[in-house]
C-alpha positions in Angstrom: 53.3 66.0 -12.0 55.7 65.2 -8.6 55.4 61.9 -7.5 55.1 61.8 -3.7 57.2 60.5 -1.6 56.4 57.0 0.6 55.2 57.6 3.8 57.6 55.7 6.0 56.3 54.2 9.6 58.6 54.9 12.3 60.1 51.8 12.5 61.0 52.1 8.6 62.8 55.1 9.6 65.5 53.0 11.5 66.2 51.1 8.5 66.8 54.1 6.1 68.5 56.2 8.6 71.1 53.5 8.3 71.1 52.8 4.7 71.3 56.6 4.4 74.2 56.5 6.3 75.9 53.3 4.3 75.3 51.5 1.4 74.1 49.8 -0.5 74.6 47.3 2.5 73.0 43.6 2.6 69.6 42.2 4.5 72.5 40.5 7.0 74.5 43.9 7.4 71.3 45.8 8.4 69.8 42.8 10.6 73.3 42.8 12.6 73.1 46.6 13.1 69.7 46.3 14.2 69.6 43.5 16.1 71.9 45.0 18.9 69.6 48.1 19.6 65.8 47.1 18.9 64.0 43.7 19.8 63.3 43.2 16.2 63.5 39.2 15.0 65.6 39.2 11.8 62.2 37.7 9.8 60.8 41.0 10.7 63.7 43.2 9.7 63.1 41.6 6.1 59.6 42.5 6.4 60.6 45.9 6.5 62.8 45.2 3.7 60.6 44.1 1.8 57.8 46.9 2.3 60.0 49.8 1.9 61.0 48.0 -1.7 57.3 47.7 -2.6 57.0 51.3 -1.5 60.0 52.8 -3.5 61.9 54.0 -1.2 64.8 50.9 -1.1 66.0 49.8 -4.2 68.1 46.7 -4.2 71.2 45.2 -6.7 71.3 41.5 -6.7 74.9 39.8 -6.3 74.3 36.0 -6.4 72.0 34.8 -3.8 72.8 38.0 -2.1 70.7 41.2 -2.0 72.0 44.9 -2.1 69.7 47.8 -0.7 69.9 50.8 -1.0 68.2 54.4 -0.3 65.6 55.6 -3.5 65.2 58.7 -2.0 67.3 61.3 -0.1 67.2 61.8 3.7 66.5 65.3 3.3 63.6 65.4 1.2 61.8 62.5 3.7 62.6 65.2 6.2 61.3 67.9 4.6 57.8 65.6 4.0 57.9 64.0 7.7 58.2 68.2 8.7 55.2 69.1 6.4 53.5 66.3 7.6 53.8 67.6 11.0 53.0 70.9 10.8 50.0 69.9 8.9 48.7 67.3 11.7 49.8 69.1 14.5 50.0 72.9 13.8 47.1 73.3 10.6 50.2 73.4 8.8 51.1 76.9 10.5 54.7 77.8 11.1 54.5 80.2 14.0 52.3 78.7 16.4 54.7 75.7 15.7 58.2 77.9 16.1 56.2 79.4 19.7 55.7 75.8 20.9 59.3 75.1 20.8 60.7 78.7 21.9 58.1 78.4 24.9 59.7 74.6 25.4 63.1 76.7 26.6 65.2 73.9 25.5 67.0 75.5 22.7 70.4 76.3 23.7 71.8 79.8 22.6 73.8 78.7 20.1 70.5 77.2 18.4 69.0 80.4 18.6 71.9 82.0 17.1 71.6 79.7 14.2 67.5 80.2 14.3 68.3 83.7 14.1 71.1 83.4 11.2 68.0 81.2 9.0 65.2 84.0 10.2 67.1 86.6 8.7 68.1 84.5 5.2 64.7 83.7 4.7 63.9 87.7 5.8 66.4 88.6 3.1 65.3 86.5 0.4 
Protein backbone atom coordinates (compact mmCIF):
# COMPACT_ATOMS: atom_id res chain seq x y z
CA UNK A 1 0.00 0.00 0.00
CA UNK A 2 1.32 3.91 -0.94
CA UNK A 3 1.55 5.91 1.95
CA UNK A 4 0.06 9.31 1.34
CA UNK A 5 1.72 12.16 1.37
CA UNK A 6 1.17 15.08 4.30
CA UNK A 7 -1.07 17.63 3.51
CA UNK A 8 0.94 20.76 3.91
CA UNK A 9 -1.05 24.18 4.94
CA UNK A 10 -0.05 27.06 2.88
CA UNK A 11 2.09 28.53 5.17
CA UNK A 12 4.13 25.10 5.38
CA UNK A 13 4.60 25.47 1.89
CA UNK A 14 6.98 28.56 2.42
CA UNK A 15 9.16 26.55 4.55
CA UNK A 16 9.61 23.51 2.08
CA UNK A 17 9.87 25.53 -0.94
CA UNK A 18 13.06 26.70 0.65
CA UNK A 19 14.38 23.67 2.06
CA UNK A 20 13.55 22.19 -1.37
CA UNK A 21 15.67 24.65 -2.77
CA UNK A 22 18.67 24.23 0.00
CA UNK A 23 19.55 21.99 2.50
CA UNK A 24 19.56 20.43 4.87
CA UNK A 25 19.70 24.12 6.34
CA UNK A 26 19.28 24.96 10.22
CA UNK A 27 15.97 26.38 12.34
CA UNK A 28 18.28 29.89 12.23
CA UNK A 29 18.99 29.70 8.41
CA UNK A 30 15.22 29.27 7.60
CA UNK A 31 14.01 31.84 10.33
CA UNK A 32 16.54 34.51 8.65
CA UNK A 33 15.16 33.79 5.23
CA UNK A 34 11.82 34.10 6.46
CA UNK A 35 11.91 36.66 8.59
CA UNK A 36 12.58 39.34 5.77
CA UNK A 37 9.47 38.45 3.65
CA UNK A 38 6.53 37.23 6.10
CA UNK A 39 5.58 38.67 9.56
CA UNK A 40 6.20 35.39 11.08
CA UNK A 41 7.89 35.59 14.86
CA UNK A 42 10.84 33.08 14.90
CA UNK A 43 8.75 30.87 17.85
CA UNK A 44 6.30 30.44 15.11
CA UNK A 45 8.64 29.42 12.33
CA UNK A 46 9.72 26.52 14.77
CA UNK A 47 6.23 25.66 15.16
CA UNK A 48 6.12 25.00 11.72
CA UNK A 49 9.20 23.16 12.13
CA UNK A 50 8.14 21.15 14.31
CA UNK A 51 4.68 20.11 12.67
CA UNK A 52 6.03 19.35 9.30
CA UNK A 53 8.63 16.87 11.40
CA UNK A 54 5.63 15.25 13.20
CA UNK A 55 4.04 15.05 9.77
CA UNK A 56 6.94 13.45 7.80
CA UNK A 57 7.56 15.65 5.51
CA UNK A 58 11.01 17.37 7.33
CA UNK A 59 13.45 15.13 8.57
CA UNK A 60 16.16 16.57 10.62
CA UNK A 61 20.21 15.53 11.44
CA UNK A 62 21.30 16.64 14.81
CA UNK A 63 24.89 18.45 14.99
CA UNK A 64 25.40 19.36 18.68
CA UNK A 65 22.85 21.64 19.95
CA UNK A 66 22.13 22.40 16.43
CA UNK A 67 19.36 20.99 14.18
CA UNK A 68 19.55 20.00 10.42
CA UNK A 69 16.20 19.91 8.34
CA UNK A 70 15.60 18.73 5.52
CA UNK A 71 12.88 17.81 2.76
CA UNK A 72 11.22 13.96 3.30
CA UNK A 73 9.53 14.19 0.22
CA UNK A 74 10.13 15.66 -3.27
CA UNK A 75 8.67 18.95 -4.49
CA UNK A 76 7.23 17.36 -7.40
CA UNK A 77 5.25 14.70 -5.96
CA UNK A 78 3.57 17.50 -3.23
CA UNK A 79 2.81 19.18 -6.52
CA UNK A 80 1.41 16.60 -8.17
CA UNK A 81 -0.95 15.90 -4.77
CA UNK A 82 -1.66 19.80 -4.15
CA UNK A 83 -2.86 19.53 -8.27
CA UNK A 84 -5.04 16.40 -7.49
CA UNK A 85 -6.22 18.02 -4.61
CA UNK A 86 -7.42 20.77 -6.61
CA UNK A 87 -8.97 19.39 -9.33
CA UNK A 88 -10.84 17.28 -6.95
CA UNK A 89 -12.18 20.28 -4.76
CA UNK A 90 -12.59 22.59 -7.36
CA UNK A 91 -13.22 20.81 -10.71
CA UNK A 92 -14.91 17.12 -9.40
CA UNK A 93 -11.54 16.10 -10.24
CA UNK A 94 -12.23 16.81 -14.07
CA UNK A 95 -9.43 17.95 -16.34
CA UNK A 96 -11.16 19.80 -19.06
CA UNK A 97 -13.53 21.94 -17.36
CA UNK A 98 -10.35 22.75 -15.36
CA UNK A 99 -7.91 23.34 -18.68
CA UNK A 100 -11.23 25.71 -20.14
CA UNK A 101 -11.16 27.83 -16.96
CA UNK A 102 -7.62 28.82 -17.57
CA UNK A 103 -7.66 29.02 -21.55
CA UNK A 104 -10.96 31.25 -21.07
CA UNK A 105 -8.65 33.30 -18.22
CA UNK A 106 -6.51 34.47 -21.56
CA UNK A 107 -3.48 34.81 -19.53
CA UNK A 108 -1.34 32.22 -21.04
CA UNK A 109 1.12 33.69 -23.16
CA UNK A 110 1.80 31.94 -26.59
CA UNK A 111 4.78 30.39 -25.76
CA UNK A 112 2.73 28.53 -22.91
CA UNK A 113 0.40 27.38 -25.37
CA UNK A 114 3.10 26.20 -27.50
CA UNK A 115 4.33 24.11 -24.66
CA UNK A 116 0.49 23.09 -23.72
CA UNK A 117 0.33 22.03 -27.07
CA UNK A 118 3.92 20.12 -27.16
CA UNK A 119 2.40 18.04 -23.67
CA UNK A 120 -1.32 17.63 -25.41
CA UNK A 121 0.20 15.90 -28.13
CA UNK A 122 2.77 13.51 -25.83
CA UNK A 123 0.07 12.53 -23.82
CA UNK A 124 -2.08 12.09 -27.38
CA UNK A 125 0.84 9.93 -28.48
CA UNK A 126 1.25 7.79 -25.63
Amino acid sequence: MTQSLPKIADSEWRIMKLLWKKSPQTAAEIIDKLESDVDWTPKTIKTLLNRLTGKGALGFDKDGRTYLYFPKISEAECKREETKTFVNRVFDGALKPMLAAFLEDGKLTPEELDELRKILEQEKGD
